[in-house]
C-alpha positions, 0 to 999 in steps of 0.5 A, spaced: 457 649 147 461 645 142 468 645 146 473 645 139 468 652 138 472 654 145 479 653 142 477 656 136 474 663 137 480 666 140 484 665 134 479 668 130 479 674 134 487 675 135 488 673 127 482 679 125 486 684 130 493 683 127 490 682 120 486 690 121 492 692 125 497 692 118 500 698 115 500 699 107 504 704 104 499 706 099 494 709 104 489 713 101 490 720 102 484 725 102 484 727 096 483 736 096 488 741 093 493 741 098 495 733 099 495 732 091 501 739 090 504 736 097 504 728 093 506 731 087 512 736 089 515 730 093 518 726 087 519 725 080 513 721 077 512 717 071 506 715 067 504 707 069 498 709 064 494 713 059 487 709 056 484 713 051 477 712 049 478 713 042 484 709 041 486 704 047 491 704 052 497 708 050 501 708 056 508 706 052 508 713 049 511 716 056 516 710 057 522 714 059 519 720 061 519 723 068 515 729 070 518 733 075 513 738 079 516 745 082 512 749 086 513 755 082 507 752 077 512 748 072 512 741 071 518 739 066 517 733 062 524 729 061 525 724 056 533 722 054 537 729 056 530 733 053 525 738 057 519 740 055 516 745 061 509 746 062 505 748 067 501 744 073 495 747 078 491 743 082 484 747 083 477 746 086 472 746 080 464 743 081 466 740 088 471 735 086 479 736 086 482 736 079 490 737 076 490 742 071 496 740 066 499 744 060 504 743 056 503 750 051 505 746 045 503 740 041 509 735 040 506 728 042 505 725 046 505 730 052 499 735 048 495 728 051 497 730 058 494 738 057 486 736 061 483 738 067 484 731 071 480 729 076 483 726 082 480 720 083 485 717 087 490 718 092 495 714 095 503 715 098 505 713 091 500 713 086 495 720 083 489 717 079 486 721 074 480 722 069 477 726 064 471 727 060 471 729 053 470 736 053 465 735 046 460 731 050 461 725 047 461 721 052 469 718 051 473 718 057 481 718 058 485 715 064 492 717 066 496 714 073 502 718 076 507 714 080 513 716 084 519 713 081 
């Protein structure tokens, strides 16, 4: 046996165990209804993007806002000293957790956030979301939450 292979195996097996042993703060969670309304209840969130098939990345329309979550169902949205309330529920619908918003007016951009989102991903800082047009048209929007 190749004596340099002798030397090297050990390294090897001591970098994989410390590289799989590494903590990041953003680990997935599991996504259901009570660990995406504990995450959202824990802080204030911004919008670090919004896509929309029909007209691209529109992220820069929610710079400044900041989403606060209550337990009450109510989820204010806050941009220079101004609220606008609405309200929030997360819900089990065909097998997939989903984030229901609805902010019960029409002022843009915040009529955009009014879906039923599905949860697709979940981490300690981050709620990733997705909807499908409900008019069967195949255009899909993409919205991520993160704490500030």
């Amino acid at each position: 046996m190749n004596r340099s292979f002798l030397y090297v195996l050990p390294l090897l097996l001591v970098a994989t165990v410390f590289a799989s042993c590494s903590k990041d703060d953003d680990d997935t969670l599991d996504i259901n209804t009570q660990s995406v309304s504990a995450l959202a209840l824990e802080d204030n969130w911004k919008v670090t993007y919004f896509f929309d098939d029909d007209d691209g990345d529109e992220t820069s329309k929610f710079n400044g806002y900041t989403f606060t979550f209550t337990t009450a169902g109510e989820i204010t949205a806050s941009l220079n000293g101004v609220n606008k309330t609405g309200v929030w529920l997360v819900k089990q619908d065909d097998g997939r957790t989903k984030l229901e918003v609805d902010f019960n007016d029409d002022d843009d951009p915040l009529d955009e956030l009014d879906e039923d989102w599905v949860v697709t991903e979940l981490t300690n800082n981050r709620i990733k979301l997705e909807d499908l047009d409900d008019d069967d048209d195949d255009d899909i929007e993409y919205l991520t939450l993160e704490k500030i």
